[in-house]
ChimeraX commands (.cxc) that place a marker at each C-alpha (Angstrom):
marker #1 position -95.32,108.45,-204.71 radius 0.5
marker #1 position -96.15,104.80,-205.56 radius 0.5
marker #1 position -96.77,103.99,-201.78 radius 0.5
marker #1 position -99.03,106.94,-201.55 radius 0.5
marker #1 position -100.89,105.48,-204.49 radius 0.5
marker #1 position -101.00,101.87,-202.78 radius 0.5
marker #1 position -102.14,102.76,-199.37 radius 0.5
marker #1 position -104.72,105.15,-200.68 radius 0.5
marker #1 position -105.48,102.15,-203.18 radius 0.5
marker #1 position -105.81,99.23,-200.43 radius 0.5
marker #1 position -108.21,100.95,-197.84 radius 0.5
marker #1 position -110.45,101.53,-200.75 radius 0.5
marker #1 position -110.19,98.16,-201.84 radius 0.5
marker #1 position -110.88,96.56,-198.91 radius 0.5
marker #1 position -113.78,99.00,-198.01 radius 0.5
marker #1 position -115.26,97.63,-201.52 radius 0.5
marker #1 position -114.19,94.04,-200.72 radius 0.5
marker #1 position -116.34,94.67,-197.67 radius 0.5
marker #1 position -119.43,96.08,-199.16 radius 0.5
marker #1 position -119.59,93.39,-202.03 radius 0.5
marker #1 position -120.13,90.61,-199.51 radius 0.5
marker #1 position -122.28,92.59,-197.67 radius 0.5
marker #1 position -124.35,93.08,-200.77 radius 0.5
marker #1 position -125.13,89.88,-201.52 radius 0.5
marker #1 position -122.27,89.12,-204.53 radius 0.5
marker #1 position -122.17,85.30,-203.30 radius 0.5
marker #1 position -126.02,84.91,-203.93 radius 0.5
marker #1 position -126.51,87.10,-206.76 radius 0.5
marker #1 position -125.10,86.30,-209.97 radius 0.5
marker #1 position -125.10,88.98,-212.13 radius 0.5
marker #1 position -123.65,91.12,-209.19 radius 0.5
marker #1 position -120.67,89.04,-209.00 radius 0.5
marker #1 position -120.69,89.15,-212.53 radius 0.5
marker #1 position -120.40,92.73,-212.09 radius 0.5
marker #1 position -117.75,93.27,-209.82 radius 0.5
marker #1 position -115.74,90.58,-211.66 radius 0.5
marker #1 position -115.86,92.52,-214.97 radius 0.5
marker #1 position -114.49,95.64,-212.88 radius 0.5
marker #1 position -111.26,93.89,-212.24 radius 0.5
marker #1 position -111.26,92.43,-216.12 radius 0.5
marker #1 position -111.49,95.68,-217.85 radius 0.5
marker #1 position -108.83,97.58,-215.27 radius 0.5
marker #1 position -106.32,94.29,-215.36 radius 0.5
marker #1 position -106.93,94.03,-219.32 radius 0.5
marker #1 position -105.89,97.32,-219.42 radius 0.5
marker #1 position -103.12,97.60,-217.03 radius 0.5
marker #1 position -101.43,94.57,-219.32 radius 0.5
marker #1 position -101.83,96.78,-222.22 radius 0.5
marker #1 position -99.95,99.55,-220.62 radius 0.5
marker #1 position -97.35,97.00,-219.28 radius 0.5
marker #1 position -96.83,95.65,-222.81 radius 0.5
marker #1 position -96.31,99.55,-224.33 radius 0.5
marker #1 position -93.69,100.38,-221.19 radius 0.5
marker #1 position -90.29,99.93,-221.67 radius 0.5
marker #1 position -88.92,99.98,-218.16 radius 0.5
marker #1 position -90.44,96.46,-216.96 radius 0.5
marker #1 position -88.87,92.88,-217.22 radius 0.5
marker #1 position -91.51,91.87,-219.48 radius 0.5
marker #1 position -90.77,87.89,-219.43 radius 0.5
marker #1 position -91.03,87.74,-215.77 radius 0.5
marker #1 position -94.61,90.10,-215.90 radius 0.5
marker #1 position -95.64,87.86,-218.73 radius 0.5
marker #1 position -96.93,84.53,-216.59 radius 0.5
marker #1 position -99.02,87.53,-214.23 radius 0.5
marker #1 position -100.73,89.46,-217.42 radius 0.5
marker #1 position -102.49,86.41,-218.36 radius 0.5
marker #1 position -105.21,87.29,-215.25 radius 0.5
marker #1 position -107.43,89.02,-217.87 radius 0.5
marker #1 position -107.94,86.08,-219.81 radius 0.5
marker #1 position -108.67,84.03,-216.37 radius 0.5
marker #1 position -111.72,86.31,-215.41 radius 0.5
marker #1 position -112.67,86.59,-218.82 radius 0.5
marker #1 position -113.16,82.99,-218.35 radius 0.5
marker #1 position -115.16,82.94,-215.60 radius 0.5
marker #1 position -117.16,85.98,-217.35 radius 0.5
marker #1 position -118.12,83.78,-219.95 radius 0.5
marker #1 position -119.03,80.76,-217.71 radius 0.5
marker #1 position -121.31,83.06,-215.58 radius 0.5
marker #1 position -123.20,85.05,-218.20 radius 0.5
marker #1 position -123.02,82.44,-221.63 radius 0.5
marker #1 position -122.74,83.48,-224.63 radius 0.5
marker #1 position -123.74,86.83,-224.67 radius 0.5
marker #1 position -120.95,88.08,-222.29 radius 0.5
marker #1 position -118.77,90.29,-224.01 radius 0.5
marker #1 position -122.34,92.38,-224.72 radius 0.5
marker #1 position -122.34,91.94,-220.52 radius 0.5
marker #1 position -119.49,92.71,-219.89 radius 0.5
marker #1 position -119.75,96.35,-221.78 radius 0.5
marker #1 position -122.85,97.05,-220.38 radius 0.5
marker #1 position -121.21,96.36,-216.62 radius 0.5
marker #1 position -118.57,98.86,-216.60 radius 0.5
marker #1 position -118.67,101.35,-214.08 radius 0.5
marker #1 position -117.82,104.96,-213.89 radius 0.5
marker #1 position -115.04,104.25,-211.96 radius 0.5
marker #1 position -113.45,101.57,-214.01 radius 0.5
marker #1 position -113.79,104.02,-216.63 radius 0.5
marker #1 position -112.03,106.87,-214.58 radius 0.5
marker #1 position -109.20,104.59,-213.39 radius 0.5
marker #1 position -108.20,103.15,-216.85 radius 0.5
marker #1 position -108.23,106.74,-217.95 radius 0.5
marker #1 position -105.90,108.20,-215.39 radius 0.5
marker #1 position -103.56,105.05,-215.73 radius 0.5
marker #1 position -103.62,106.03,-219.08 radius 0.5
marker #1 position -102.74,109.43,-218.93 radius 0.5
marker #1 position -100.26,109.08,-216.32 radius 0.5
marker #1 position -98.64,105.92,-216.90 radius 0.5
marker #1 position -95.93,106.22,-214.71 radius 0.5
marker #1 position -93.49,103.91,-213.65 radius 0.5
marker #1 position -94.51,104.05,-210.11 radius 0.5
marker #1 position -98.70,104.22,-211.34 radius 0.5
marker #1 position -98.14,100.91,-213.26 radius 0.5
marker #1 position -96.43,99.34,-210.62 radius 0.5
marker #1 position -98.94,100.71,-208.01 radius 0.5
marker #1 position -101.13,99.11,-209.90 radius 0.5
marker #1 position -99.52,95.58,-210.99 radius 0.5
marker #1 position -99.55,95.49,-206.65 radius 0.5
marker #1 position -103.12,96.72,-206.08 radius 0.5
marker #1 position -104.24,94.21,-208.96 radius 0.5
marker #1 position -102.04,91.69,-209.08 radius 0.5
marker #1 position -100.55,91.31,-205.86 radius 0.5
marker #1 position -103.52,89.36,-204.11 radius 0.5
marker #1 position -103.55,86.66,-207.01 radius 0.5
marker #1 position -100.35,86.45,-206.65 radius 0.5
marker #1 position -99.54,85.99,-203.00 radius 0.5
marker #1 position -102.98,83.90,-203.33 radius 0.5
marker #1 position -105.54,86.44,-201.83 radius 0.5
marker #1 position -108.16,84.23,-203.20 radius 0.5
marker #1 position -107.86,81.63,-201.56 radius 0.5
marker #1 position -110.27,82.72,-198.65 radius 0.5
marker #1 position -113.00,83.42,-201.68 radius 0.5
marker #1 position -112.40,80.43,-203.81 radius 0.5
marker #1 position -114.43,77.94,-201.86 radius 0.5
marker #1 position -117.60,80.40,-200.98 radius 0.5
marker #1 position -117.16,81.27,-205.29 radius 0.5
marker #1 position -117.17,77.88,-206.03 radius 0.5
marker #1 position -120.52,76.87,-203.78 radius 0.5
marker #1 position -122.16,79.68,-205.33 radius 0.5
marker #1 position -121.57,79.73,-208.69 radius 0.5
marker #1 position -119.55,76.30,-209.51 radius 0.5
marker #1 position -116.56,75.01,-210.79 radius 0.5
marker #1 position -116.19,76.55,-213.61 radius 0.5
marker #1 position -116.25,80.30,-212.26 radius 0.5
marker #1 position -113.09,79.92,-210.09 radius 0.5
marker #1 position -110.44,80.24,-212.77 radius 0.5
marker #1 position -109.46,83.40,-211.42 radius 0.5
marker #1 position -108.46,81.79,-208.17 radius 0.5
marker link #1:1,2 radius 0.2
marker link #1:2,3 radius 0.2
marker link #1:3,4 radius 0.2
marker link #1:4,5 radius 0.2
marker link #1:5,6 radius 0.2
marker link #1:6,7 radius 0.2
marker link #1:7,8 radius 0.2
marker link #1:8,9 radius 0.2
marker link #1:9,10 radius 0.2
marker link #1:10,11 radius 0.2
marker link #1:11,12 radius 0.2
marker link #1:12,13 radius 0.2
marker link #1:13,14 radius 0.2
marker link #1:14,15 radius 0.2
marker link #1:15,16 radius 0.2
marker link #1:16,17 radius 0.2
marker link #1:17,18 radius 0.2
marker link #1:18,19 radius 0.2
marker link #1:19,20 radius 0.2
marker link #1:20,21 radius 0.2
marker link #1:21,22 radius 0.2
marker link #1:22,23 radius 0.2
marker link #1:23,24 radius 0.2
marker link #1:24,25 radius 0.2
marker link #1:25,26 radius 0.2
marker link #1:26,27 radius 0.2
marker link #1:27,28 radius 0.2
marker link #1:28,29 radius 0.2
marker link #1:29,30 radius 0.2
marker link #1:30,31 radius 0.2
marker link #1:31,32 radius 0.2
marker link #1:32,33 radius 0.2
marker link #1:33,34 radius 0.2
marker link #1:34,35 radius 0.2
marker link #1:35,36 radius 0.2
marker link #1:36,37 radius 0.2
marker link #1:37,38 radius 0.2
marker link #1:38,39 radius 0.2
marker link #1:39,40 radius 0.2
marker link #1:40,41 radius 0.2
marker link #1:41,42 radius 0.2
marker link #1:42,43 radius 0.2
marker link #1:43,44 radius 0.2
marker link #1:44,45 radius 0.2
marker link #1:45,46 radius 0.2
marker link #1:46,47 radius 0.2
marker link #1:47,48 radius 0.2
marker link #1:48,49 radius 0.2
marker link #1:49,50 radius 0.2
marker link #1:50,51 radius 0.2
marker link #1:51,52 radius 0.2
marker link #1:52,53 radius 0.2
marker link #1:53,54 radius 0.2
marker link #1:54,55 radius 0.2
marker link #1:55,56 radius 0.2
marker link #1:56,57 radius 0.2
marker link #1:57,58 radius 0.2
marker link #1:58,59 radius 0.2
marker link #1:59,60 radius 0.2
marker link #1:60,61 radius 0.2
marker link #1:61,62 radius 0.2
marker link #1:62,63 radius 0.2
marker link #1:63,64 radius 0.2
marker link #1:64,65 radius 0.2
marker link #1:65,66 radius 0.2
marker link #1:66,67 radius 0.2
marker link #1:67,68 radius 0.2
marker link #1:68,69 radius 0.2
marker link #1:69,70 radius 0.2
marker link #1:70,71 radius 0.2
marker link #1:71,72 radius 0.2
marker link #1:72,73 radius 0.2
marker link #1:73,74 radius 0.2
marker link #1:74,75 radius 0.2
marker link #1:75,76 radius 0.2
marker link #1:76,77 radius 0.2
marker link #1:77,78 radius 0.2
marker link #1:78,79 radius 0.2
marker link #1:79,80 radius 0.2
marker link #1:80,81 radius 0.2
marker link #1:81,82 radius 0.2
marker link #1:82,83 radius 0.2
marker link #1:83,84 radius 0.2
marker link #1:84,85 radius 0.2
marker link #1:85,86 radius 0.2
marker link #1:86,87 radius 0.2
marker link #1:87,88 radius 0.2
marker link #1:88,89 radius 0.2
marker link #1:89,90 radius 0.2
marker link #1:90,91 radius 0.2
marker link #1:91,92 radius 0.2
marker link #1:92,93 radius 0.2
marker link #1:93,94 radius 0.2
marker link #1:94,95 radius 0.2
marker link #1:95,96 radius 0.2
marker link #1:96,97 radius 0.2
marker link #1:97,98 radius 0.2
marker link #1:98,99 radius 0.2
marker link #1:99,100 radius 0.2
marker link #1:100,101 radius 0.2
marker link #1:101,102 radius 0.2
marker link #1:102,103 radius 0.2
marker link #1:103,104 radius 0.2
marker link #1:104,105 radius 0.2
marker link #1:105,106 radius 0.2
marker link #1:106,107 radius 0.2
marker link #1:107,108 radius 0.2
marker link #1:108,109 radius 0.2
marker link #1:109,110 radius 0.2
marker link #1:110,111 radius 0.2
marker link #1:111,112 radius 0.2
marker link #1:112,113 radius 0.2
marker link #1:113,114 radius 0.2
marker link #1:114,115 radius 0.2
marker link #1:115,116 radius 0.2
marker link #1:116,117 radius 0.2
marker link #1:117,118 radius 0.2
marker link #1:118,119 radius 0.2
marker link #1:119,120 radius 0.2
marker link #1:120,121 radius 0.2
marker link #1:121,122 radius 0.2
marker link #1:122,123 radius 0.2
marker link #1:123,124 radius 0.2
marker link #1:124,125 radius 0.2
marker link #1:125,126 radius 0.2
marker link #1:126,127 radius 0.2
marker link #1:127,128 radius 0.2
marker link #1:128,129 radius 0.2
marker link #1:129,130 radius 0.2
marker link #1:130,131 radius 0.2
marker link #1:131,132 radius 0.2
marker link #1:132,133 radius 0.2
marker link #1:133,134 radius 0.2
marker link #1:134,135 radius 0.2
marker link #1:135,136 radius 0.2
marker link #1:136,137 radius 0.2
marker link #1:137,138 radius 0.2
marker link #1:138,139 radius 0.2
marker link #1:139,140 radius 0.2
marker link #1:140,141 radius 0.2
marker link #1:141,142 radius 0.2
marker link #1:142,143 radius 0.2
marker link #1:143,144 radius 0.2
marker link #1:144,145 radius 0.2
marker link #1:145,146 radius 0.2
view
């Protein structure tokens, strides 16, 4: 069910919220870099699927889909101009393997699992408690996402 899929969803995610501060991803660049282009590729794709579904309110989704093109910002701003060959290069396994199975089953409850899971923190403004320790790091202009 979808709240099987977010539970299971949000301890993982903030187990891996954990470990990326722990590893360093506020004084390492290309690490941030790295985690940031795991949440471009899935949200990039997640819009796709959204856009192909039939059983959302698209206009109201529409101001949220635009998150892609806010890391993809922040992508470019950390890495130059060479960051779309970055960002290929970054993509995990995992990324991979969850694009995949939200392709394969896209569901109405595994997109909306996943509009919550992704989504849902920008939204409600989960970022806010990262936003100043991104923007020491790394500067201004890698906090669109926030």
């Amino acid at each position: 069910s979808c709240m099987d899929v977010i539970r299971t969803s949000h301890t993982k995610g903030q187990l891996l919220r954990t470990l990326f501060i722990m590893s360093g991803v506020f004084s390492d660049k290309l690490l941030y870099a790295e985690l940031l282009t795991q949440f471009f590729v899935t949200t990039e794709a997640l819009g796709a699927l959204i856009d192909e579904a039939s059983e959302f309110d698209l206009e109201t989704l529409e101001k949220y889909k635009g998150f892609h093109l806010d890391y993809l910002s922040d992508l470019s701003s950390l890495l130059g101009p060479s960051h779309l060959a970055q960002i290929d290069s970054f993509k995990t396994p995992s990324s991979l393997k969850y694009i995949q199975a939200l392709k394969e089953n896209a569901s109405h409850e595994s997109l909306l699992a996943g509009i919550i899971i992704l989504w849902g923190p920008m939204v409600i403004g989960g970022g806010a408690m990262l936003y100043p320790k991104v923007k020491k790091a790394y500067g201004g202009e890698c906090v669109k996402t926030f």
